[in-house]
C-alpha positions in Angstrom: 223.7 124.3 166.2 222.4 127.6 168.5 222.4 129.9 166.0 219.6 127.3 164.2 217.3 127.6 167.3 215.8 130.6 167.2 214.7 129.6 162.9 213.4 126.6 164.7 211.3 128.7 167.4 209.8 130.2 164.9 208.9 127.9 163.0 207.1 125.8 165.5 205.4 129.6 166.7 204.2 129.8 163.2 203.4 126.0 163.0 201.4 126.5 166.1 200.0 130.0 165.8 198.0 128.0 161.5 196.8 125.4 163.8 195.4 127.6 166.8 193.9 129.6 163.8 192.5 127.0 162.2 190.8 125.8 165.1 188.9 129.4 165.9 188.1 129.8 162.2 186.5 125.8 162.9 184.2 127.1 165.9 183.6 130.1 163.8 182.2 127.9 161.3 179.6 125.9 163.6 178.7 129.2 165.3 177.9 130.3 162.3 176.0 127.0 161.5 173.6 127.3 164.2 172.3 130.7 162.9 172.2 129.6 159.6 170.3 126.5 160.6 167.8 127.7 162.7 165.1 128.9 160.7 165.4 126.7 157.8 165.4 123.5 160.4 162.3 125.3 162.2 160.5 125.7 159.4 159.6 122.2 158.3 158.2 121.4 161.9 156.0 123.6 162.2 152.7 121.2 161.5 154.4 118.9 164.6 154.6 121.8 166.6 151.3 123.5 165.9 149.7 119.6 166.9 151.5 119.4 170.4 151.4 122.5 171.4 148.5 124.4 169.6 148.6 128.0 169.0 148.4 127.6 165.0 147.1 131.4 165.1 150.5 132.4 166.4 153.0 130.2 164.9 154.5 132.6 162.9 156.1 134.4 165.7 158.4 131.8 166.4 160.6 133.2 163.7 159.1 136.8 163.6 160.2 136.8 167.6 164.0 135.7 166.9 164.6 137.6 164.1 163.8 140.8 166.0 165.6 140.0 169.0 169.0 139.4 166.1 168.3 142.2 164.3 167.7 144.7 167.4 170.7 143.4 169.5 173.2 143.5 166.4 174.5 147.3 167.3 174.7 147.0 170.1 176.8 143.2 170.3 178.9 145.0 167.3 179.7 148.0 169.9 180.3 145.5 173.0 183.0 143.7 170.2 184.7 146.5 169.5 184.8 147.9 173.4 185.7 144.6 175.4 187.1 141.8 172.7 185.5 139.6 170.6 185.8 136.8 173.0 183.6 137.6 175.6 180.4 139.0 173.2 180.6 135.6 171.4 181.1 133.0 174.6 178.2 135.5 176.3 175.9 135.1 172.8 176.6 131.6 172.3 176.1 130.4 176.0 172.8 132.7 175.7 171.5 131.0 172.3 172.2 127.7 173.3 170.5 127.9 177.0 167.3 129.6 175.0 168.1 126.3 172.3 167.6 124.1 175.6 164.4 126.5 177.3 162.5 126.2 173.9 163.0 122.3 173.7 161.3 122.5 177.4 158.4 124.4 176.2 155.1 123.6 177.3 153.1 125.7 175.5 153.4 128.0 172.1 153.5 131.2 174.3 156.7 130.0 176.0 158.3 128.8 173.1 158.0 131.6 171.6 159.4 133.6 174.4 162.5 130.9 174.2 163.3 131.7 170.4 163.4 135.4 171.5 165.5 134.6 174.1 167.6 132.5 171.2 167.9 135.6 169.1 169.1 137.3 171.8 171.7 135.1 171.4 171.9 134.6 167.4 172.5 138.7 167.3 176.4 138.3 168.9 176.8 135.0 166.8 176.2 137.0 163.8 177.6 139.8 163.9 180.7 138.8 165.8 181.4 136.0 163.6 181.9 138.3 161.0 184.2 140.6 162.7 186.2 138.1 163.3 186.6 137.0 160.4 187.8 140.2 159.3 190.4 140.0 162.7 191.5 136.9 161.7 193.1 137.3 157.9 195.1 140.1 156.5 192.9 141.3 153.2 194.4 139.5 150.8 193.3 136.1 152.6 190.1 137.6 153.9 188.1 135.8 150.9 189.3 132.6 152.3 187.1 132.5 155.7 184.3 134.8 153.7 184.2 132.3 151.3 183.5 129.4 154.1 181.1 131.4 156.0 179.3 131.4 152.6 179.4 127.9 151.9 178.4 127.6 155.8 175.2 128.8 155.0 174.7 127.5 151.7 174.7 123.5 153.1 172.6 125.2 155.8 169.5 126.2 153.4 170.1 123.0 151.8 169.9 120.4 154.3 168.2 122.5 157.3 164.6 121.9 155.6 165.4 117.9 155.2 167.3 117.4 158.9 164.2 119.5 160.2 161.8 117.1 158.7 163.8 113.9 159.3 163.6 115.2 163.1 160.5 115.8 163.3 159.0 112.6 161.7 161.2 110.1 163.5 162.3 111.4 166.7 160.4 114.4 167.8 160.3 118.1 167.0 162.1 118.8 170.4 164.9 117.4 168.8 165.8 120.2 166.1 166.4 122.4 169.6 168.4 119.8 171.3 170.6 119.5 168.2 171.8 122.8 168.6 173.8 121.8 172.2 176.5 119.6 171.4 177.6 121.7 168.2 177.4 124.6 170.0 179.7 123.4 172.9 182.0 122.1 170.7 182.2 125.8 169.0 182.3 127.3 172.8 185.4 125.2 173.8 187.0 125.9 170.9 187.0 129.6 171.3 187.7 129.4 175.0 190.6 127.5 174.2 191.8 128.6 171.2 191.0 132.3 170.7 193.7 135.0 172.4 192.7 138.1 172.0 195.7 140.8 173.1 194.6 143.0 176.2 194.2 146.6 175.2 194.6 148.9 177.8 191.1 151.5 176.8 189.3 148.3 177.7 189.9 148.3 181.2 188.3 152.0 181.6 185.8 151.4 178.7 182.3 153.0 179.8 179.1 151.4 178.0 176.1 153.0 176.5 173.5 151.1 178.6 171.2 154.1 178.0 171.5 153.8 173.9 171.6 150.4 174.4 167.4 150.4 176.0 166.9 152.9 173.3 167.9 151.3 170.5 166.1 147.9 171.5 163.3 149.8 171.9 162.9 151.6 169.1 164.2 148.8 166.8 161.8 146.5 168.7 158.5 148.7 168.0 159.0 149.3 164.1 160.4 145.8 163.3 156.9 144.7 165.1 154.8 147.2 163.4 156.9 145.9 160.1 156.0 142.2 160.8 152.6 142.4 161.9 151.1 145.6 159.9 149.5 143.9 156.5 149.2 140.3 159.1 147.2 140.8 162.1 145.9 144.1 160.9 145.4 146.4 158.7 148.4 149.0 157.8 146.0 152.3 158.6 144.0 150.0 161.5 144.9 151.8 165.2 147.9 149.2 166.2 149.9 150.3 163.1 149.6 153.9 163.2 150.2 153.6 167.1 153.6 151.5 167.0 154.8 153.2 163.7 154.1 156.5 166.0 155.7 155.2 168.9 158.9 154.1 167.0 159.6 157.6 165.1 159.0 159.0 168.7 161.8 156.4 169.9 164.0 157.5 166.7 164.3 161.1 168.5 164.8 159.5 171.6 167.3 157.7 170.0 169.6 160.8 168.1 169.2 162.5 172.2 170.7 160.0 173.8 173.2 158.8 171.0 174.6 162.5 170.9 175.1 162.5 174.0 177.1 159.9 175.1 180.5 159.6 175.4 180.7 156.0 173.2 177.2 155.3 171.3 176.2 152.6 170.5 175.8 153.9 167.2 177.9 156.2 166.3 177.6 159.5 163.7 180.7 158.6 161.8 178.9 155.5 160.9 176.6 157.6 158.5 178.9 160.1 157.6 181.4 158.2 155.8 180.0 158.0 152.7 181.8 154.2 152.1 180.0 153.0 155.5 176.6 154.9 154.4 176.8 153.6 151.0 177.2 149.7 152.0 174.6 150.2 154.6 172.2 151.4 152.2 173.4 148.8 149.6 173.1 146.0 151.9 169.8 147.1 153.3 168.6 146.7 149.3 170.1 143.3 149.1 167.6 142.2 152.1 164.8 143.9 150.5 165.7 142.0 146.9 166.2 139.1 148.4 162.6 138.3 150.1 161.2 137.8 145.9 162.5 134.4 145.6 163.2 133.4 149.0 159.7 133.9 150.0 157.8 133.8 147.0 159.5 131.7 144.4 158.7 128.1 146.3 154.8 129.5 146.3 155.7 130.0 142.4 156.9 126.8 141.7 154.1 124.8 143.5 151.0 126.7 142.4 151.8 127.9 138.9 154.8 125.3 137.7 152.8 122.4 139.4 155.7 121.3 141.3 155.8 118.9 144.4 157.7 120.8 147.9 160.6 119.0 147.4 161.2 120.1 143.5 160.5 123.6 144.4 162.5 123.6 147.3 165.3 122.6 144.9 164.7 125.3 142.5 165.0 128.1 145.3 167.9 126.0 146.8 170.1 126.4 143.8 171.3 130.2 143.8 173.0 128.9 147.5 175.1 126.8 145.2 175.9 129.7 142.6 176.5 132.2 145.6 179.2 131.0 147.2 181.2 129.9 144.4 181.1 133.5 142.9 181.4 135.1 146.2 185.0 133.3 146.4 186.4 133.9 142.9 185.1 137.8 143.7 188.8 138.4 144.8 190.2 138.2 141.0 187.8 140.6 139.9 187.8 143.4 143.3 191.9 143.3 142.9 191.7 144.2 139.5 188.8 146.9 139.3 187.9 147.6 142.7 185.2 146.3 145.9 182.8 149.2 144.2 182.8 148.5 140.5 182.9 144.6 141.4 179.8 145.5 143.2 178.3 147.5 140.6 178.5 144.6 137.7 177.0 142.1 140.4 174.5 144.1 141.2 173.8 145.1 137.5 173.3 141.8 136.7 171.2 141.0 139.6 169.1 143.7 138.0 168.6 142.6 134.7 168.3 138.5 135.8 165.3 139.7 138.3 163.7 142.0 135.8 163.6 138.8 133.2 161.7 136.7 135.9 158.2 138.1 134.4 158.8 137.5 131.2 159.3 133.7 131.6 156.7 132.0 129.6 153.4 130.9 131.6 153.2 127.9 133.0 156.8 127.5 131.4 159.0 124.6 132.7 160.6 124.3 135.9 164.6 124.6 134.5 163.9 128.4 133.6 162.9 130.1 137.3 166.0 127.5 138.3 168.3 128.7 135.8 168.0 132.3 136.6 168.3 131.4 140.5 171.7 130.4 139.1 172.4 132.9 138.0 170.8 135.1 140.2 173.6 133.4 143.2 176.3 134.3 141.2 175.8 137.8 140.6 174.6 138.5 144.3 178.2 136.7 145.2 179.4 138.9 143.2 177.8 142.0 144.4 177.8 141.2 148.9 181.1 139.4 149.6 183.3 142.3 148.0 181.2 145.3 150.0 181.6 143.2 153.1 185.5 142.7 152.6 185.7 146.5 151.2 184.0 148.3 153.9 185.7 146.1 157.3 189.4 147.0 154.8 188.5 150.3 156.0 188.4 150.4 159.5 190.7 149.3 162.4 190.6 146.9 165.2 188.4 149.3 167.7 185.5 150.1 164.9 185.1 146.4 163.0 182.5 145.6 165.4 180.3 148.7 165.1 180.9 148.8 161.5 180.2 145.0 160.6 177.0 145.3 162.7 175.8 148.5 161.1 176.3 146.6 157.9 174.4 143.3 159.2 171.8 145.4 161.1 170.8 146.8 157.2 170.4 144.1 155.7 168.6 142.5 158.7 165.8 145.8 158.2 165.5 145.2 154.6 164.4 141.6 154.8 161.7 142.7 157.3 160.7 145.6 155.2 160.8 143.5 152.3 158.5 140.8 153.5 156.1 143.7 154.5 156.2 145.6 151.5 156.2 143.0 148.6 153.6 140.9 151.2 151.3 143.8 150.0 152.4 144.1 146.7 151.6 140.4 146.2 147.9 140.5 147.8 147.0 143.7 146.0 147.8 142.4 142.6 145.7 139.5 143.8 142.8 141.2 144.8 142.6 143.0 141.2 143.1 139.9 139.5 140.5 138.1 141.6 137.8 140.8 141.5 139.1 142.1 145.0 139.0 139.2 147.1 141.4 136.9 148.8 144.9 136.8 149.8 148.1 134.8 148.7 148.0 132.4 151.8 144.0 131.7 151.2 144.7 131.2 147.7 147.3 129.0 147.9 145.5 126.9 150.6 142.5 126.7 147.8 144.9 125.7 145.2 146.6 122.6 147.1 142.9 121.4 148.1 142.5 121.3 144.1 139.5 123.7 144.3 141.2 126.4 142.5 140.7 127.7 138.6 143.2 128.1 136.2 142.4 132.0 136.8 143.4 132.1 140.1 147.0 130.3 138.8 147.4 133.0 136.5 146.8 135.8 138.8 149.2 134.2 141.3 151.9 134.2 138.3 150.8 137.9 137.9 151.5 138.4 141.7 154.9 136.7 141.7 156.1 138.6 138.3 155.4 142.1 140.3 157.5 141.1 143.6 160.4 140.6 140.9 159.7 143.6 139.1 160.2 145.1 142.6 163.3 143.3 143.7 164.5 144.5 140.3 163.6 147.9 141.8 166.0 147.6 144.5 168.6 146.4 142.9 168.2 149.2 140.7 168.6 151.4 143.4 171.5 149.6 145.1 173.2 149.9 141.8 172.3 154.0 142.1 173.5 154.2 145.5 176.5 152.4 144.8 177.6 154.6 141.9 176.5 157.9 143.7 177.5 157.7 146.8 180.3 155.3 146.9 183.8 156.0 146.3 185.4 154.7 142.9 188.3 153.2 145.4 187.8 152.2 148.8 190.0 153.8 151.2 191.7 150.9 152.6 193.6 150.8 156.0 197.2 148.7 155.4 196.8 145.5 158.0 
């Protein structure tokens, strides 16, 4: 009967260890949610907001503002993970977005709610990044698809129901609301991780020194040329004196930056992130994905109204589908990457990403609505394809003490390309307006003309023409992820054993 204890010990360890598991990959899952959430939830309040609080001229910082602060702060969360524990960088940016959750629902005016979201970015920037790490902790890598696969479908129900729960909030209870939401879900994920999570104590943490100085300096610079992004092209010209002045500013910050990053003893971004050429190539190939991905997340709902004649709703649906497609391919990914590889799984994704956004302008004009829908399909399935395996491939790489800095690097690049992306096909959309239109207007004017039905069949065709050039951009980049990929990748990642 003793010689069965012991087999029954362990057991009820391993018993115990699945559910204590299961529990952290649960709060990992509603961290993850309020990221995912926020924006798409925001979004559809904006009119209520604008009419409480005014400030309609500056609206648009309320997500400009937090997606700075998350992009700026992911290094350095990602070097905090990998220096003190996971644990303590996500109870830190949880507790942080949910009190700036709470300050913005307080807000009194649009300037201090738009201070609030910043201070919620400050938060969303460990909830990102950390999430991810862990999920790499978490599973050896033949389970890591599991939780990647989750986190996918996390925010896949996110862009489908935050626009509706946003509105629902909005119109029957009040926009304050969509902020308050955020408190209970987070502190369920908080006590969760406070119980659940147990990190093992390592003993370089206890004499671990922090780069507060790369820290400033990275903010900083980050800070300036995300803003000159955002703004250059919006509140004033690209050659006007603002632009030239931050863009200035930031390249002097850069140096500043590769001073103090040399430097120090543990920066907060390291060299040997750039100089492994399986790190640099994801980076690069991630930082593509956010520039491809601004086409139809931005543009293709302006599409679908103005030239297909669709209601909000029906065109939210036909942007809404490739969140379906995504995560289903992102979890069968693992039957293809063990057979030929993270890199060539990539490369077909990616390839087909290529040629499904280079077909976008040669769908017929006006054309029906199930075409831009179908290739959104299939758009989502080849970009599952093409992210999930890099992101498994490159954090296979790496152990325990450079996850952190590697997943954020990672994030952080994809993060920049959005904002670039926005920026640059922003202007490649008014400028093949203008010559359309005889050199006036802009994509939001026009747009505004066309829903007050004052608009000529003209202008529709020349906002088709606008949309078809974004795509034949985003083709661009995928082009060039595809390039960088096959270049600069290795054939076979060079995994670390678990």
């Amino acid at each position: 009967m003793g010689s069965t204890t012991p087999a029954v010990r362990g057991g009820a360890g391993r018993r115990q260890g699945t559910r204590r598991r299961g529990a952290v990959v649960a709060a990992l899952m509603l961290a993850m949610a309020l990221a995912a959430l926020d924006s798409t939830v925001v979004s559809t309040a904006v009119p209520q907001i604008v009419g409480d609080l005014g400030g309609f001229s500056v609206f648009s910082w309320l997500f400009s503002g937090y997606l700075l602060a998350v992009t700026v702060t992911l290094p350095v969360y990602g070097k905090l993970s990998d220096t003190f524990g996971r644990k303590p960088v996500l109870v830190v940016g949880a507790a942080v977005f949910l009190l700036g959750s709470l300050l913005c629902a307080l807000a009194w005016n649009m300037g201090a709610l738009i201070a609030f979201r910043i201070v919620q970015g400050l938060g969303g920037g460990a909830l990102q990044g950390t999430v991810q790490t862990l999920a790499a902790d978490l599973y050896p890598l033949a389970e890591r698809p599991k939780i990647q696969s989750k986190l996918s479908t996390v925010w896949a129900v996110s862009a489908v129901a935050g626009p509706g729960l946003g509105g629902v909030l909005a119109a029957y209870a009040d926009w304050r609301w969509i902020f308050l939401v955020n408190l209970p879900i987070g502190a369920a994920a908080l006590w969760l991780i406070v119980r659940h999570l147990h990190e093992p104590e390592r003993e370089e943490t206890r004499h671990a020194r922090v780069d507060w100085a790369g820290a400033l300096a990275v903010f900083a610079c980050g800070g300036v040329l995300l803003t000159a992004l955002v703004q250059g092209g919006v509140a004033w010209p690209w050659l006007s004196a603002p632009s030239l002045a931050l863009f200035g500013t930031g390249l002097a910050l850069v140096a500043v930056v590769v001073r103090v990053e040399r430097r120090a003893a543990a920066p907060i971004i390291p060299g040997w992130v750039w100089r492994r050429r399986t790190i640099a190539a994801v980076n690069l190939a991630l930082g593509a994905l956010g520039l491809l991905m601004v086409a139809p997340s931005v543009f293709l709902p302006t599409y679908a109204q103005s030239v297909l004649g669709l209601a909000p709703v029906a065109a939210g649906f036909v942007l809404s589908v490739w969140t379906l497609s995504w995560p289903v391919s992102a979890a069968l990914s693992q039957h293809v990457y063990r057979r030929i590889g993270f890199r060539d799984t990539a490369l077909l994704g990616i390839g087909l990403a290529t040629l499904i956004l280079f077909a976008f302008p040669f769908l017929p004009y006006p054309g029906s609505w199930w075409q831009p829908t179908l290739l959104m399909l299939l758009l989502g399935g080849a970009l599952g394809l093409f992210q999930l395996p890099l992101i498994v491939g490159v954090q296979s790489t790496v152990g325990w003490s450079e996850r952190g800095t590697t997943t954020a690097s990672v994030l952080f690049c994809r993060q920049t390309g959005q904002t670039l992306g926005a920026s640059l096909f922003g202007a490649v959309a008014n400028g093949v307006l203008a010559a359309r239109l005889g050199g006036a207007g802009d994509l939001d004017s026009v747009t505004r003309a066309l829903d007050d039905g004052t608009a000529p069949e003209a202008t529709r065709r020349a906002i088709a023409g606008a949309v078809h050039a974004v795509y034949l951009g985003a083709a661009g980049a995928a082009a060039l992820a595809f390039v960088v990929l096959l270049v600069v990748a290795p054939r076979r990642f060079p995994v670390l054993q678990d």
